[in-house]
C-alpha beads as a LAMMPS data file, in Angstrom:
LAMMPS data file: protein, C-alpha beads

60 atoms
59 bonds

1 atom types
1 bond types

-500.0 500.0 xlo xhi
-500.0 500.0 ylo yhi
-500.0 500.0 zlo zhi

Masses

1 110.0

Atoms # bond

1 1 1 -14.396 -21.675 -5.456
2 1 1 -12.536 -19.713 -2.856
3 1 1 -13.995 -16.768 -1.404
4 1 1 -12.584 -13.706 0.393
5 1 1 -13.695 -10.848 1.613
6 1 1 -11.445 -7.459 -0.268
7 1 1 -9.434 -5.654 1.627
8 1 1 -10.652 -2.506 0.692
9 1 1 -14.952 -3.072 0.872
10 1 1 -14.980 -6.043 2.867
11 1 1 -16.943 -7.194 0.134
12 1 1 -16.946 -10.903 -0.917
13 1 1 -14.810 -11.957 -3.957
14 1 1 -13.178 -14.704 -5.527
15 1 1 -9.637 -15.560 -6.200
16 1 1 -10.090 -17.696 -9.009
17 1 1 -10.739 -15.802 -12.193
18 1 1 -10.319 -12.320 -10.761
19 1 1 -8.014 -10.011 -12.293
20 1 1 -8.087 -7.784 -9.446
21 1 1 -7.432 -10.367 -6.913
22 1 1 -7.457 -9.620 -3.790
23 1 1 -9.466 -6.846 -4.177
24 1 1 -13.181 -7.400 -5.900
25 1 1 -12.425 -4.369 -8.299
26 1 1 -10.290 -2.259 -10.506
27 1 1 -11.567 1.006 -8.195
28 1 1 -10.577 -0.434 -4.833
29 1 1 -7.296 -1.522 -6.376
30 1 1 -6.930 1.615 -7.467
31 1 1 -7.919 3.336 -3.805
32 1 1 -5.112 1.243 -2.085
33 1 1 -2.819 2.246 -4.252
34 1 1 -3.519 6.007 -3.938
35 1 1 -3.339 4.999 -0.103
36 1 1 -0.186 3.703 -0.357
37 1 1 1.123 6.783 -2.681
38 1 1 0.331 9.661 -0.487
39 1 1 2.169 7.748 2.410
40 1 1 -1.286 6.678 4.403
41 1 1 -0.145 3.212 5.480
42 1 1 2.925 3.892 7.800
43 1 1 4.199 2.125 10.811
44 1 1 4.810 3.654 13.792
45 1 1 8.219 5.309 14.895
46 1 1 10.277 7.518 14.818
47 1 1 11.415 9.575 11.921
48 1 1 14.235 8.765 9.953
49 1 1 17.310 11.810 10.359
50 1 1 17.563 13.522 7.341
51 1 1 20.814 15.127 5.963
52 1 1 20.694 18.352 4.571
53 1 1 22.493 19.954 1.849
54 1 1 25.320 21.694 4.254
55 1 1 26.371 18.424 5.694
56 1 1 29.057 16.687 4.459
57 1 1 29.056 12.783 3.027
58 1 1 31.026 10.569 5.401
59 1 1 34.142 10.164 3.533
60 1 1 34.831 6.032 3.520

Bonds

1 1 1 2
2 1 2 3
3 1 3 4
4 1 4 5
5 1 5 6
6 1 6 7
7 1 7 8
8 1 8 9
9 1 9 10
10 1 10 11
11 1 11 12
12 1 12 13
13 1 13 14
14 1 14 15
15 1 15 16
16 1 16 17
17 1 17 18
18 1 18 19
19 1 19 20
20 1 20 21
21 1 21 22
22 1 22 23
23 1 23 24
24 1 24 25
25 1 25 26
26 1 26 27
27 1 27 28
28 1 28 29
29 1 29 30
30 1 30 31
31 1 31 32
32 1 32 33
33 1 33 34
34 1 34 35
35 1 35 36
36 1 36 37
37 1 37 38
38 1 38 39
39 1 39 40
40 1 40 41
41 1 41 42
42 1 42 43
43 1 43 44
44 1 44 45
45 1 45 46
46 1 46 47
47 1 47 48
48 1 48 49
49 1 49 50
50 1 50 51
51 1 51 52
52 1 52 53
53 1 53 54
54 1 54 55
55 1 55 56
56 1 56 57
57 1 57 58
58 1 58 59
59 1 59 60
């Protein structure tokens, strides 16, 4: 049986058989998601321009 440890704990779980894989539950599955929701996992750079409403669409 393969063991890993979850990303979330570091607690040890298995692949086989686990719904949840790779995480050892439905709560830390649930905690990386939120993570990844409210924008905590981001790589570093700079930000992206933004247009606002007064500029125009580049016409093609």
């Amino acid at each position: 049986m393969t063991t890993i440890k979850c990303p979330q704990c570091r607690k040890e779980t298995t692949l086989e058989g686990n719904p949840n894989r790779p995480f050892c539950s439905e709560r830390c599955k649930l905690i990386d998601l939120g993570t990844w929701a409210t924008e905590g996992y981001r790589f570093p750079g700079e930000k992206a321009p933004t247009r606002s409403d007064d500029e125009e669409e580049p016409s093609e």
